[in-house]
Every structure is written in C-alpha cells, then in structure tokens.
C-alpha positions in Angstrom: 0.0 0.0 0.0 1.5 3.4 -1.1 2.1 6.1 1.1 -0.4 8.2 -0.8 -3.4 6.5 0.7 -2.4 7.8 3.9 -4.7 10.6 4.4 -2.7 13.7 5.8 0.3 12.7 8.7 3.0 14.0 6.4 5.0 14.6 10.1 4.8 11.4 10.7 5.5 10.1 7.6 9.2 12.1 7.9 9.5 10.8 11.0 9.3 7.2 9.8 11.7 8.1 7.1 14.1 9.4 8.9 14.1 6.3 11.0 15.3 4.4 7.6 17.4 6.6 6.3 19.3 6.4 9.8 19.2 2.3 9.8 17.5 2.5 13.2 14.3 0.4 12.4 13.1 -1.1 15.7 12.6 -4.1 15.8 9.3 -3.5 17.6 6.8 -0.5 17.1 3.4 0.5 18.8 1.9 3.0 17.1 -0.7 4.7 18.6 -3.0 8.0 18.5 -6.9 9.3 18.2 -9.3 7.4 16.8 -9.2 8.0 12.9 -6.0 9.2 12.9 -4.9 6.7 10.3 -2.8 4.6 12.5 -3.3 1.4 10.9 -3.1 3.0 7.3 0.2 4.1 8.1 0.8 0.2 9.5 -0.1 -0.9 6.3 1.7 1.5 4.3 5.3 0.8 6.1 4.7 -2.8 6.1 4.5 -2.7 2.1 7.8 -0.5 2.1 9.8 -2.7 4.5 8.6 -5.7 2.1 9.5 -4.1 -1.2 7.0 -1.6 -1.8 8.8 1.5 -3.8 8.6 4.5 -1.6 9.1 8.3 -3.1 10.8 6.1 -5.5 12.9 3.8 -3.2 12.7 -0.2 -2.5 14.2 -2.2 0.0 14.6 -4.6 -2.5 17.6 -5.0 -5.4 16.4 -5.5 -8.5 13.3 -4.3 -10.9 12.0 -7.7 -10.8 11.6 -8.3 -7.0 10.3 -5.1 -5.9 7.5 -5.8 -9.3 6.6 -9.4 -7.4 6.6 -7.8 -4.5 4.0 -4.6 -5.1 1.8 -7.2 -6.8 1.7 -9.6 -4.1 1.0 -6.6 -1.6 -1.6 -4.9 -3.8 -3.5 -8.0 -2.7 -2.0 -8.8 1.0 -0.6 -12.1 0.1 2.9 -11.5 0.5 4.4 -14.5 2.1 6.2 -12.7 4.9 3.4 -10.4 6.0 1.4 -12.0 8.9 -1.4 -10.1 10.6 -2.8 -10.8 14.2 -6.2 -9.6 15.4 -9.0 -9.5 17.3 -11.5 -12.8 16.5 -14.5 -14.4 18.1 -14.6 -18.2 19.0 -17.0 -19.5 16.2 -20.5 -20.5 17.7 -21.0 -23.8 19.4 -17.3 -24.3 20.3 -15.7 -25.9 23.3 -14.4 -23.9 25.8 -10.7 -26.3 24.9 -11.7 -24.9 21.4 -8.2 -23.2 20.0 -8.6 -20.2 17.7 -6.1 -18.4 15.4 -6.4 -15.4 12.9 -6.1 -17.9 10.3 -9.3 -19.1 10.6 -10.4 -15.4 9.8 -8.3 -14.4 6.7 -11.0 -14.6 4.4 -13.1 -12.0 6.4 -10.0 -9.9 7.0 -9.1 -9.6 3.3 -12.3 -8.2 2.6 -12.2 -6.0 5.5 -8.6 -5.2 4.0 -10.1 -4.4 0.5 -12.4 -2.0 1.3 -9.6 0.5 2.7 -7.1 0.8 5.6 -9.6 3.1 7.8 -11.9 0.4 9.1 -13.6 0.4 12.8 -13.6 -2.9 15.2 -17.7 -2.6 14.5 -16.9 -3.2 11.1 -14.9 -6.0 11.6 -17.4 -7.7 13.9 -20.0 -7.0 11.4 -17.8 -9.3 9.1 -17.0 -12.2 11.9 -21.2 -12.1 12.1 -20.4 -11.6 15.9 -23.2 -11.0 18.5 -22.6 -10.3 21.8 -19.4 -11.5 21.9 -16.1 -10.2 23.0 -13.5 -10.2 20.3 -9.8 -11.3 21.6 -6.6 -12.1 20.3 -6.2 -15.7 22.0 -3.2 -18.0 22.8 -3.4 -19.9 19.8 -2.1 -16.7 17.8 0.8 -16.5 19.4 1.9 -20.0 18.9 0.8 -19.8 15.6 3.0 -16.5 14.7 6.4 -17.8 17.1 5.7 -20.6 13.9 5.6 -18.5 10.8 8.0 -15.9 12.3 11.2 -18.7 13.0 10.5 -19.4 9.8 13.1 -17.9 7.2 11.8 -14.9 5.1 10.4 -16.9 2.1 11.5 -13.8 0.0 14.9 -12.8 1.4 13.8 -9.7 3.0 12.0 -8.3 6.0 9.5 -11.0 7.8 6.7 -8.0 9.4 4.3 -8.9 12.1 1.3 -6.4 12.2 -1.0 -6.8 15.3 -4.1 -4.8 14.9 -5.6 -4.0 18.4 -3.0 -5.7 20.8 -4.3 -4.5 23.9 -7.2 -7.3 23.0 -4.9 -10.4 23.8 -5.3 -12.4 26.8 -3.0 -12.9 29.0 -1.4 -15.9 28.0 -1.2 -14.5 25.0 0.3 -11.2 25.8 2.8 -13.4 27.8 3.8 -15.5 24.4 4.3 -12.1 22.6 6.5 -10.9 25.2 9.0 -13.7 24.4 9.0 -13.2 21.0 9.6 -9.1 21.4 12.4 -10.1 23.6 14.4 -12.7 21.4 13.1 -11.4 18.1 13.5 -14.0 15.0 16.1 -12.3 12.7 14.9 -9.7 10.4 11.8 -9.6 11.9 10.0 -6.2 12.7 6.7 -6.1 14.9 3.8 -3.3 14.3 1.4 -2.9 17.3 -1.4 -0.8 15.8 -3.2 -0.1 19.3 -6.2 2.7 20.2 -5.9 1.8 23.8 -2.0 1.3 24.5 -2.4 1.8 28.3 -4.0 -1.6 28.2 -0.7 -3.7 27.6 1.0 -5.1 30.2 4.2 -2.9 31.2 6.5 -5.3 29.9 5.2 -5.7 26.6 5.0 -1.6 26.1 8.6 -1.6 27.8 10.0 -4.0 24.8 8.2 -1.5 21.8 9.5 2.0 20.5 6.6 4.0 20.7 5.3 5.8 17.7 2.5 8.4 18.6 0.7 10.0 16.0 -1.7 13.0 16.0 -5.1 14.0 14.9 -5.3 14.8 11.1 -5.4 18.3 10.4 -8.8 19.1 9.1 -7.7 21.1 5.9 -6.1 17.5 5.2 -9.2 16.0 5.5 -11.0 19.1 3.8 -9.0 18.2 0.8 -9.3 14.2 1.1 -13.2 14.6 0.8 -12.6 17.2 -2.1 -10.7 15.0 -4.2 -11.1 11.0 -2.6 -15.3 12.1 -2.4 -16.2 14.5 -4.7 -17.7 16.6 -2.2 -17.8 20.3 -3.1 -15.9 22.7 -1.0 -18.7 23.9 1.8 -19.6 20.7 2.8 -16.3 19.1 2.7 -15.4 22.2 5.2 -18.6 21.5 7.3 -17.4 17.5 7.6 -13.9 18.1 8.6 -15.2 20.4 11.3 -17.7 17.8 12.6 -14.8 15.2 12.0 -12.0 16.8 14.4 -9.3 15.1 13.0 -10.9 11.9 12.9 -11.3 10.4 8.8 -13.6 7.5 10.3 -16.0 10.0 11.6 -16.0 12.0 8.4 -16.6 8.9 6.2 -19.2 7.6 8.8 -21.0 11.6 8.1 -21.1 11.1 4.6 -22.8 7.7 4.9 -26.7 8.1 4.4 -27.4 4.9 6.5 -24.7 5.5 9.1 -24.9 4.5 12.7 -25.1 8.3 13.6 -28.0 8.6 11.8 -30.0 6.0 14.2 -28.2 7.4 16.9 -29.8 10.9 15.8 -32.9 9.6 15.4 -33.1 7.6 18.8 -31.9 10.8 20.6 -34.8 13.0 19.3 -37.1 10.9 20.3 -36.3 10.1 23.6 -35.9 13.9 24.2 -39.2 14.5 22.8 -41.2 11.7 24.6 -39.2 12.8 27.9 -40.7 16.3 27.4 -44.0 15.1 26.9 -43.4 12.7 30.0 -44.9 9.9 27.8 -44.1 6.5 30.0 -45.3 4.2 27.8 -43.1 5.4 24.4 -40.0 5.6 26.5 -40.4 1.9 28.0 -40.9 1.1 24.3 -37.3 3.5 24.0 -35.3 1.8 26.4 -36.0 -1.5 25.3 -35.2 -0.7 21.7 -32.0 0.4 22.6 -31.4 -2.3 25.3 -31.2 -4.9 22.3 -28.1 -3.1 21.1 -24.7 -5.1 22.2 -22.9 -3.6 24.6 -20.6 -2.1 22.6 -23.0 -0.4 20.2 -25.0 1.2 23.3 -21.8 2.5 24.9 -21.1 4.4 21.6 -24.8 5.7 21.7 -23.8 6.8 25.6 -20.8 8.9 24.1 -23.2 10.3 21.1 -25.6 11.4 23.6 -23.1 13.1 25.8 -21.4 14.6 22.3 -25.0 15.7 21.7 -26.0 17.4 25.1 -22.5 19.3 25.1 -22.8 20.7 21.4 -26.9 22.0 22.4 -25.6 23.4 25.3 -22.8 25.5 23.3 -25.4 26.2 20.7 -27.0 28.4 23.4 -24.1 30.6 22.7 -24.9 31.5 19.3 -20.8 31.1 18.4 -20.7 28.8 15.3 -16.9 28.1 15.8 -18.0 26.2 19.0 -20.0 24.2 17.6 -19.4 20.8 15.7 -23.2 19.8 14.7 -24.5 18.1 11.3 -26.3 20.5 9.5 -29.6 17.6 10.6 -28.1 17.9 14.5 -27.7 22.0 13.9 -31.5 22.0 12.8 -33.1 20.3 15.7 -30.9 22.5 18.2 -32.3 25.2 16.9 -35.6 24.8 19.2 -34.0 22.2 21.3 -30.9 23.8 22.8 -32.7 26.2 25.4 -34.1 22.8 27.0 -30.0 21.9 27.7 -28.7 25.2 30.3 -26.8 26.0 33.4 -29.4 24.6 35.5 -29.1 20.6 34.1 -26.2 20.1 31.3 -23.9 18.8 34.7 -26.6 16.5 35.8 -27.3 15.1 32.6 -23.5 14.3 31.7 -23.1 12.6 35.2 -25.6 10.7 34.2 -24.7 9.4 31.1 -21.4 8.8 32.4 -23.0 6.4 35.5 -24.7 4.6 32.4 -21.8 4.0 30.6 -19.8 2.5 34.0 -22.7 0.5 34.5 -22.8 -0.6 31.1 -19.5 -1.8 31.5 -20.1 -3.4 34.1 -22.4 -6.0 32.3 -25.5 -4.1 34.3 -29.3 -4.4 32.9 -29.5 -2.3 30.2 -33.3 -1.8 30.0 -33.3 -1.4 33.8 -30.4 1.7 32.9 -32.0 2.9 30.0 -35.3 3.1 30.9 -33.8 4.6 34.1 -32.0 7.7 32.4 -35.1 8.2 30.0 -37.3 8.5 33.5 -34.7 10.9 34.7 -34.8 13.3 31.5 -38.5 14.2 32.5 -37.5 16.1 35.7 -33.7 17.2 33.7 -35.9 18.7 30.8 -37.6 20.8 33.6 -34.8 21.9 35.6 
C-alpha cells in the first residue's frame, strides 16, 4: 500500500523516514494516537515498504523484478512474509478447549482489507457475524506467529508482524508475545497498531519503540473529501469540522445509512417523549436500545453526551463552537434552550454512571429506561 493512501500525517510520515534513512528500524513499534488518525493505514503502508513496496521512488529490494513481485503480491496482501494478528471471536457452538487463530479469519479480514485501511472494530465484527461477543486475540495466535516468524523470510527480506488491536490479547497470549519481542526471529519487525495502549502489560510496552501520531489536520481531511469524495468545498469544510481530526467519523457523516443517523434519530425521540413525560413510548425506548450489544450502546452513551454538550454551546450563538450536522444544527435550533446551566452537569453525570454501568455487564433496560425517566424532571430543571 502506497504512502499516498495515507490521508494527511506527512509529520509522521518524515519521521518514519528518517528512521530508515538512519538504519535505526526497531525491531518492535506500537503506534498509537486518536481514533481515525490513520494509525493502521500508516501500518499498512510501512509494512509494504519494509517488504519491497517503492517509496518516493525507493525499495528495500535489489532488482526491478523483486520489488515488481513484490507490489503485486502486496496490492493483494498475500505476500508471504506479512502476517497479521487480530481480534477474533470463537466460532458458535465451540468448546471452551476450542483453540482459535487469525487464520481461521483471513478470508473476512481480506475483505475488510479491501475496502480501505480506515476500518472500525464494529466493522470487523460486522464481518465475523459476531453478536454479543467479546472479540480477543487468543493464545493460539501466538503460537501460531512464534511458527511462521522462525520461519526464514520466504522472500529474502523483512518478515513483518502487524498486530491490529494488541491490547485485546489475553494474557497468555500477551505473555507468548512478550517472548517473542524479547528474542526477536532475525529480520523480523513487529507493528502494534493499538487505540488503547495503556491496556498492555508494562513489559510488553517496555520492549516496543513507541510511535504516537496526531489528529489529522482538518484542511487535510477538507482536501481528502474534495478530491477521494467528490464533495464540493462547503460541505467538505462542514465534515472536517464535525470530524475533528478523525477520517472514520467523516466517512461515517457522509454515509446516508450510518450509525449516527439511528443514533440521531433515537436521541430526538427520547428527548421529545421525555418532554411530553410519555411512559409508555420511552419503556418502548429503552427497550429498543437495550437490544443493542454492549458495545453499540456505549457508543450511543458517548453520542448522547457529544449531543447534550454541542446544544448546550449552541446556546451561545458562536458557530466556531460548535461541531453539529447541518440535521443535528436543525433540531438544536428549538431544542438547545431545553440543555442550560441549570441541568447540562446532571445530565453528563448521568450518562457517564450509564456507561460504568454498562461496562459493568449491568441491565440495560433497567439503565436505559432509568435515564429516560430521569430526562423528564432534567428537561424541567
């Protein structure tokens, strides 16, 4: 994958050059930053230039014909000597003695692979066809990779491990990794694409050169949507503003059927049924949203508390303070005085005991319904 699909980072981007134009390529690299960023595009990308891939006109490789095998192979992520690891589901019915690798999800993961390197763990579950399960990387992938990585480089070069989301392995199998960051195979380089690096163990994040990255700028993302999109100039200004550095969220605001949408949706109408203290239509809400997984109504929690902090800047009638879709800017427009001084604290502590208690595998009709109950007296305050 070229360099050029990495939306924005050019900082970065030096940074990692300068790294190989130095020789000091470590063997082991967690990169980390915001959500969106582009971490695990810019994975991706150095992968294909540490196994060939020409970059700004340079290969790793010697001659015309390698580095030719070598971009075709990557173009469609089969290169022999690339080996990803990431978060999977046991598949239903198995045993509890049931051992899974990442193998048994390639197919899925090349398809996830194909439509772009700016993919969300949702999307990736959507693929697996999991439920309420808990994706992990398990002990069988480690075993697996110590396999494949003792193995010599099948093409001569660089053998790359990519981890996508490595604060998801268990414990034996953040143990296994450990062993293999600390006597590396030779020629070997490890990527640890993580969102949540404070989840590793200490000695695995001790082992790793960390590589943080930073928000996208939004004119970088301005001009993405203007030339990757299509989107003419105003709203591609608009979407990078609501986006905040973050290319998943802008993609996810150009999506008519996106999960923001529902989210939208569902907020209006608990606001409105909680103002006209209708009981019976917010049981019916609470219980629609209860059916959600857990993960899907902790990121409805975080939309809700996005949504109650943007009405209560609206209030200030200062555009630049507010990051709202022009649908989300509409209904503040009479909603907004109803979020003020008097409840916007009590309505955030809220949210955020729902979202603790979510976590902690609480009733979510029992929390739901419980918050909706408690917007009738907020939206009165």
């Amino acid at each position: 994958m070229q360099f050029s699909k990495v939306i924005g980072q050019k900082e970065a981007q030096q940074r990692l050059k300068q790294l190989v134009d130095e020789q000091r390529i470590p063997h082991a690299m967690l990169i980390t930053g915001p959500e969106g960023c582009g971490k695990m595009a810019m994975a991706l990308a150095f992968a294909s230039f540490l196994l060939g891939e020409r970059w700004d006109g340079r290969s790793l490789l010697g001659s015309e014909a390698e580095i030719a095998n070598a971009e075709a192979m990557l173009r469609k992520w089969a290169h022999p000597d690339l080996h990803f690891s990431f978060p999977i589901i046991k598949p239903k019915n198995a045993g509890s003695d049931r051992k899974v690798a990442c193998d048994e999800y390639i197919k899925e993961w090349g398809q996830l692979l194909d439509g772009g390197p700016y993919f969300t763990l949702e999307q990736w579950m959507k693929l697996m066809n999991a439920e309420n399960q808990q994706a992990q990387i398990f002990e069988a992938e480690s075993d697996a990779l110590a396999h494949k990585l003792y193995i010599k480089s099948t093409m001569g070069g660089y053998k790359v491990s990519l981890i996508w989301l490595p604060e998801r392995m268990n414990a034996t199998c953040a143990n296994k990794l450990l062993k293999l960051l600390e006597e590396p195979p030779m020629k070997t380089v490890f990527l640890l694409v993580s969102e949540h690096p404070e989840l590793l163990i200490d000695t695995i994040r001790s082992r790793v050169q960390r590589f943080d990255m930073r928000r996208i700028d939004d004119a970088d993302i301005e001009q993405a949507l203007i030339e990757k999109r299509s989107i003419v100039p105003a709203d591609a200004h608009r979407i990078a503003r609501i986006a905040a550095g973050n290319w998943l969220k802008a993609l996810e605001t150009l999506s008519a059927d996106n999960e923001n949408r529902q989210f939208f949706d569902l907020f209006v109408l608990l606001m409105r049924k909680a103002f006209i203290r209708d009981v019976k239509e917010l049981k019916h809400w609470s219980e629609t949203v209860a059916a959600f997984g857990r993960e899907k109504q902790r990121r409805f929690i975080t939309y809700m508390l996005r949504m109650v902090r943007e009405n209560f800047m609206y209030n200030f009638r200062q555009p630049d303070l507010c990051y709202m879709t022009q649908q989300e800017e509409a209904f503040a427009t009479k909603f907004a005085r109803f979020i003020n001084e008097r409840n916007v604290l009590i309505i955030q502590q809220q949210l955020q005991d729902a979202m603790r208690d979510i976590g902690q595998n609480a009733n979510g009709k029992i929390q739901f319904f419980d918050f909706a109950l408690e917007m009738v007296i907020n939206l009165r305050r």
